[in-house]
N, C-alpha and C positions, 0 to 999 in steps of 0.2 A: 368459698369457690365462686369464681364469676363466671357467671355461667353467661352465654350468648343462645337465642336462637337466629337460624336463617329459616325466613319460607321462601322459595322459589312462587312464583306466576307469568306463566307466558302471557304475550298480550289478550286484551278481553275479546279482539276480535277473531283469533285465531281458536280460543278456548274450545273444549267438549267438541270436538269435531265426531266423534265418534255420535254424538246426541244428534246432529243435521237432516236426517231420517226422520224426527221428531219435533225438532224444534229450529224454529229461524234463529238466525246471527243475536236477535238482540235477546230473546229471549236465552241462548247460552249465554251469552255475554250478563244476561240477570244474574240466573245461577250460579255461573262463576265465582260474582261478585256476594251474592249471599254467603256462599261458601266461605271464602275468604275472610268475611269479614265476622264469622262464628268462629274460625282458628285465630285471628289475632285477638277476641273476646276473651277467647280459653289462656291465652297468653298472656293477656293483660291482667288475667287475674290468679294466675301462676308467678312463681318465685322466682322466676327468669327476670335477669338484672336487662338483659334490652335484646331487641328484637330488629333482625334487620328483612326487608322485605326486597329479595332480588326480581327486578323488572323493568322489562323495556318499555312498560308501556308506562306514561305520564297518570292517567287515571288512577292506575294500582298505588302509582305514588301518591296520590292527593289522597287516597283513600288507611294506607299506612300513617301519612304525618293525621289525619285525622284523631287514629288512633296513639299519636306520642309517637310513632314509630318512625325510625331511619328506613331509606330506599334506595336502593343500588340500583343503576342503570347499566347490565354487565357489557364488558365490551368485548364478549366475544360470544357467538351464537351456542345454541342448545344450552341441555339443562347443565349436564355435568359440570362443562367447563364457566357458565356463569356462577353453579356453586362453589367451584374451588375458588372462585373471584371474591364470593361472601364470605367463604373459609378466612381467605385470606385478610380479608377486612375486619373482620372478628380480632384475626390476632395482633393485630396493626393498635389494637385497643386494650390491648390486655386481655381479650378471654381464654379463659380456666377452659372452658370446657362449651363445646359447642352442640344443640339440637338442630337439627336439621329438620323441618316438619314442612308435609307438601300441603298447598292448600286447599286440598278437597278432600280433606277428611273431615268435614264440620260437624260430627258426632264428638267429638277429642273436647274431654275437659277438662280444666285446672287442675283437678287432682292427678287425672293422666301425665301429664305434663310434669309436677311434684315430683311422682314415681318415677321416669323415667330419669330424673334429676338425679334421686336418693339414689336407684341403682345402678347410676356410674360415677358415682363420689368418687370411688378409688382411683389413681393415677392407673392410666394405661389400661382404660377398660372403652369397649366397646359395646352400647348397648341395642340392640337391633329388636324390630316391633312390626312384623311382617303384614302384608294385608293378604287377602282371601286369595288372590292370584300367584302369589309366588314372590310377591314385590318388596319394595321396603315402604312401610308408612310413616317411620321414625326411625330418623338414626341419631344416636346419641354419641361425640366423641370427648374423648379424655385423654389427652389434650386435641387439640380442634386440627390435628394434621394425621392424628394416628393413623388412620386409613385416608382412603379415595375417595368421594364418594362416587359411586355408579352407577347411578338411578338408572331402573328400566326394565322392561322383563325380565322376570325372574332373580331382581337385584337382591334380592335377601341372600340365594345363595352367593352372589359374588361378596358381597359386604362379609360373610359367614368366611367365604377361603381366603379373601384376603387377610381375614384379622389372624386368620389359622395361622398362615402365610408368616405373619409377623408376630408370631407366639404372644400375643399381647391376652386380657382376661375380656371373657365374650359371656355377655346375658341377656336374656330375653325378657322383651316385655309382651305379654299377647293380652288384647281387650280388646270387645265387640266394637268398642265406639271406635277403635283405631284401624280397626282392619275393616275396617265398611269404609271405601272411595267413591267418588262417584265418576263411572267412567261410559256407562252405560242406559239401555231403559229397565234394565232389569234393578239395579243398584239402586236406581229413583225408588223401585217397586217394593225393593228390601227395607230400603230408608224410612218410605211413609207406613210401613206394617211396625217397624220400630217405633212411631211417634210416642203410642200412649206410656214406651219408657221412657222418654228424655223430657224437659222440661220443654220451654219456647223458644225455638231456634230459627234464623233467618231463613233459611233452606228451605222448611217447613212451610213458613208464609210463601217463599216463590211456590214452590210446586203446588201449594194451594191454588193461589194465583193461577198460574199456568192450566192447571186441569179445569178451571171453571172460565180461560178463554179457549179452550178447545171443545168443550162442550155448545159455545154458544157460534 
Protein backbone atom coordinates (compact mmCIF):
# COMPACT_ATOMS: atom_id res chain seq x y z
CA UNK A 1 0.00 0.00 0.00
CA UNK A 2 1.41 3.60 -0.66
CA UNK A 3 0.55 5.26 1.84
CA UNK A 4 1.05 9.33 1.69
CA UNK A 5 0.89 11.72 4.59
CA UNK A 6 -0.15 15.58 4.48
CA UNK A 7 0.68 17.94 7.47
CA UNK A 8 -0.93 21.26 7.09
CA UNK A 9 1.02 24.62 8.74
CA UNK A 10 -0.26 28.11 8.64
CA UNK A 11 2.38 30.55 8.22
CA UNK A 12 5.01 30.91 11.34
CA UNK A 13 4.03 34.32 11.77
CA UNK A 14 0.44 33.94 12.17
CA UNK A 15 0.92 30.62 14.35
CA UNK A 16 -0.47 29.87 18.27
CA UNK A 17 -2.47 33.16 18.31
CA UNK A 18 -4.26 31.86 21.07
CA UNK A 19 -0.41 31.78 23.18
CA UNK A 20 -0.03 35.98 22.40
CA UNK A 21 -1.11 36.68 26.20
CA UNK A 22 2.10 34.66 26.91
CA UNK A 23 4.41 34.84 24.48
CA UNK A 24 5.69 37.33 21.46
CA UNK A 25 5.45 36.59 17.72
CA UNK A 26 8.83 35.03 17.66
CA UNK A 27 8.92 33.18 20.41
CA UNK A 28 5.27 31.25 18.90
CA UNK A 29 6.94 31.33 15.77
CA UNK A 30 9.84 29.00 17.85
CA UNK A 31 7.33 26.69 19.12
CA UNK A 32 5.55 26.23 16.13
CA UNK A 33 8.64 25.40 14.41
CA UNK A 34 9.88 22.89 17.24
CA UNK A 35 6.63 21.39 16.86
CA UNK A 36 6.78 20.74 13.48
CA UNK A 37 9.68 19.58 13.12
CA UNK A 38 9.13 16.49 16.12
CA UNK A 39 5.92 15.47 13.61
CA UNK A 40 8.05 15.34 10.53
CA UNK A 41 10.96 13.24 12.88
CA UNK A 42 7.99 10.81 13.97
CA UNK A 43 7.36 10.53 10.20
CA UNK A 44 10.57 10.10 8.97
CA UNK A 45 10.96 7.31 11.01
CA UNK A 46 7.57 5.71 10.28
CA UNK A 47 6.52 3.43 7.19
CA UNK A 48 4.94 6.35 5.35
CA UNK A 49 6.37 6.07 1.75
CA UNK A 50 6.32 10.37 1.55
CA UNK A 51 5.18 13.23 3.28
CA UNK A 52 3.93 16.27 1.79
CA UNK A 53 3.91 19.53 4.01
CA UNK A 54 0.89 22.10 2.93
CA UNK A 55 2.00 25.86 3.38
CA UNK A 56 2.15 29.21 2.50
CA UNK A 57 4.79 30.21 4.24
CA UNK A 58 8.52 29.67 2.33
CA UNK A 59 10.28 28.85 5.89
CA UNK A 60 7.87 25.82 6.59
CA UNK A 61 9.24 24.85 3.18
CA UNK A 62 12.81 25.13 3.63
CA UNK A 63 12.25 23.34 6.75
CA UNK A 64 10.30 20.20 5.14
CA UNK A 65 12.87 19.83 2.02
CA UNK A 66 15.28 19.78 5.03
CA UNK A 67 13.63 16.86 6.15
CA UNK A 68 13.59 14.94 2.37
CA UNK A 69 10.20 16.28 2.32
CA UNK A 70 7.77 17.77 -0.47
CA UNK A 71 5.79 21.37 0.16
CA UNK A 72 2.67 22.68 -1.27
CA UNK A 73 2.10 26.28 -1.49
CA UNK A 74 -2.05 25.80 -1.34
CA UNK A 75 -3.74 28.19 -3.52
CA UNK A 76 -6.46 28.66 -1.95
CA UNK A 77 -6.90 30.20 1.78
CA UNK A 78 -7.84 28.21 5.14
CA UNK A 79 -7.07 24.71 6.20
CA UNK A 80 -9.76 22.50 4.79
CA UNK A 81 -9.66 23.67 1.40
CA UNK A 82 -5.57 23.77 1.26
CA UNK A 83 -5.98 20.16 2.39
CA UNK A 84 -8.21 18.87 -0.13
CA UNK A 85 -5.36 20.60 -2.39
CA UNK A 86 -2.69 17.95 -0.53
CA UNK A 87 -5.42 15.30 -0.92
CA UNK A 88 -5.41 16.04 -4.29
CA UNK A 89 -1.79 15.88 -4.89
CA UNK A 90 -1.24 12.81 -3.12
CA UNK A 91 -3.48 11.04 -5.69
CA UNK A 92 -1.89 12.88 -8.67
CA UNK A 93 1.05 10.30 -7.48
CA UNK A 94 -0.50 7.34 -6.85
CA UNK A 95 -1.44 7.27 -3.13
CA UNK A 96 -3.10 4.16 -1.62
CA UNK A 97 -4.11 5.78 1.13
CA UNK A 98 -3.51 9.14 2.82
CA UNK A 99 -2.75 10.41 6.79
CA UNK A 100 -3.57 13.61 7.44
CA UNK A 101 -1.51 14.67 10.61
CA UNK A 102 -1.70 18.47 12.14
CA UNK A 103 1.56 19.89 13.24
CA UNK A 104 1.20 20.34 16.89
CA UNK A 105 0.96 17.30 18.08
CA UNK A 106 4.87 16.75 18.71
CA UNK A 107 4.19 13.93 21.43
CA UNK A 108 3.12 11.51 17.98
CA UNK A 109 5.53 8.72 17.35
CA UNK A 110 6.65 6.37 14.84
CA UNK A 111 5.10 3.71 16.17
CA UNK A 112 1.82 5.91 16.44
CA UNK A 113 1.94 6.64 12.92
CA UNK A 114 2.62 2.50 12.12
CA UNK A 115 -0.67 1.86 13.98
CA UNK A 116 -2.59 4.13 12.37
CA UNK A 117 -1.28 2.82 9.10
CA UNK A 118 -2.03 -1.10 10.11
CA UNK A 119 -5.56 -0.02 11.17
CA UNK A 120 -6.67 1.32 7.80
CA UNK A 121 -5.06 -1.35 5.64
CA UNK A 122 -8.52 -2.34 4.38
CA UNK A 123 -10.01 -0.52 1.33
CA UNK A 124 -12.60 1.87 2.29
CA UNK A 125 -11.91 2.34 5.90
CA UNK A 126 -11.58 5.45 7.67
CA UNK A 127 -9.39 5.76 10.70
CA UNK A 128 -10.06 8.80 13.00
CA UNK A 129 -7.71 9.75 16.45
CA UNK A 130 -9.55 12.37 18.31
CA UNK A 131 -7.74 15.06 20.63
CA UNK A 132 -8.85 16.13 24.24
CA UNK A 133 -11.30 18.82 22.64
CA UNK A 134 -13.62 17.29 20.36
CA UNK A 135 -11.24 17.60 17.43
CA UNK A 136 -9.42 15.41 14.87
CA UNK A 137 -5.56 14.91 15.58
CA UNK A 138 -5.22 12.11 12.79
CA UNK A 139 -7.17 11.19 10.02
CA UNK A 140 -6.40 8.38 8.31
CA UNK A 141 -8.00 7.75 4.55
CA UNK A 142 -8.52 4.69 2.40
CA UNK A 143 -8.40 5.67 -0.40
CA UNK A 144 -7.34 9.51 0.05
CA UNK A 145 -10.96 10.89 -1.23
CA UNK A 146 -13.15 8.64 0.98
CA UNK A 147 -14.21 11.47 3.09
CA UNK A 148 -13.69 15.58 3.40
CA UNK A 149 -11.62 16.56 5.36
CA UNK A 150 -13.10 19.17 8.09
CA UNK A 151 -10.79 20.19 10.49
CA UNK A 152 -12.13 22.31 13.34
CA UNK A 153 -14.09 22.25 16.33
CA UNK A 154 -15.49 19.40 17.13
CA UNK A 155 -14.20 17.85 13.80
CA UNK A 156 -14.08 14.19 15.13
CA UNK A 157 -17.65 14.25 15.09
CA UNK A 158 -18.07 15.51 11.42
CA UNK A 159 -15.18 13.26 10.10
CA UNK A 160 -17.56 10.34 12.45
CA UNK A 161 -21.19 11.37 10.30
CA UNK A 162 -19.70 11.82 7.36
CA UNK A 163 -18.05 8.24 6.99
CA UNK A 164 -21.63 7.02 8.69
CA UNK A 165 -23.02 9.13 5.84
CA UNK A 166 -21.01 7.03 3.36
CA UNK A 167 -21.50 3.58 4.95
CA UNK A 168 -17.77 3.07 4.58
CA UNK A 169 -15.62 0.95 7.76
CA UNK A 170 -14.65 3.59 10.67
CA UNK A 171 -11.86 2.82 13.54
CA UNK A 172 -10.47 4.58 16.25
CA UNK A 173 -7.09 5.19 17.22
CA UNK A 174 -6.89 6.97 20.73
CA UNK A 175 -3.13 7.71 22.57
CA UNK A 176 -2.05 10.28 25.08
CA UNK A 177 0.80 11.45 22.70
CA UNK A 178 -1.92 12.22 19.94
CA UNK A 179 -4.53 13.69 21.76
CA UNK A 180 -2.25 16.25 23.53
CA UNK A 181 -2.16 19.61 20.86
CA UNK A 182 -0.86 22.54 21.73
CA UNK A 183 -3.14 25.16 21.53
CA UNK A 184 -3.06 26.90 24.73
CA UNK A 185 -0.97 27.79 28.40
CA UNK A 186 -2.66 25.01 29.85
CA UNK A 187 -1.44 22.24 27.03
CA UNK A 188 2.20 23.74 27.44
CA UNK A 189 1.46 22.96 31.23
CA UNK A 190 0.17 19.24 30.46
CA UNK A 191 3.05 18.86 28.00
CA UNK A 192 6.00 19.67 30.33
CA UNK A 193 4.22 17.41 33.43
CA UNK A 194 4.54 14.58 30.61
CA UNK A 195 8.31 15.07 29.88
CA UNK A 196 9.70 12.44 32.34
CA UNK A 197 7.62 9.95 29.83
CA UNK A 198 8.68 10.86 26.41
CA UNK A 199 12.26 10.76 25.35
CA UNK A 200 14.11 14.24 24.01
CA UNK A 201 11.92 16.18 21.90
CA UNK A 202 12.24 19.78 20.38
CA UNK A 203 9.19 21.16 22.12
CA UNK A 204 10.68 20.31 25.35
CA UNK A 205 14.14 22.37 24.69
CA UNK A 206 11.79 25.52 23.52
CA UNK A 207 9.67 25.68 26.50
CA UNK A 208 12.68 25.17 28.50
CA UNK A 209 14.16 27.94 26.74
CA UNK A 210 11.17 30.14 27.10
CA UNK A 211 10.45 29.58 30.83
CA UNK A 212 14.18 30.58 31.77
CA UNK A 213 13.75 33.81 29.44
CA UNK A 214 10.71 34.72 31.36
CA UNK A 215 12.24 34.30 34.53
CA UNK A 216 15.17 36.53 33.91
Amino acid sequence: MNVFAVVPVKGLKDSKRRLSKVFAPEDRRALTTAMLEDVLGALKGSSIQKVLVVSPDSEVGQIADRFGFSCLSPRHAGLNPALKEGVAWCMKRSADAVLVLPADIPLVGSEDIDRLVEFGSEKSTVVLSPSMSGGTNALFLNPPNLISPCFGPKSFFSHFEEAIEKDVAIKFYSSKEIMLDVDSEDDLKKMTEMKKCFGPRRIFKQIALLEESSQT
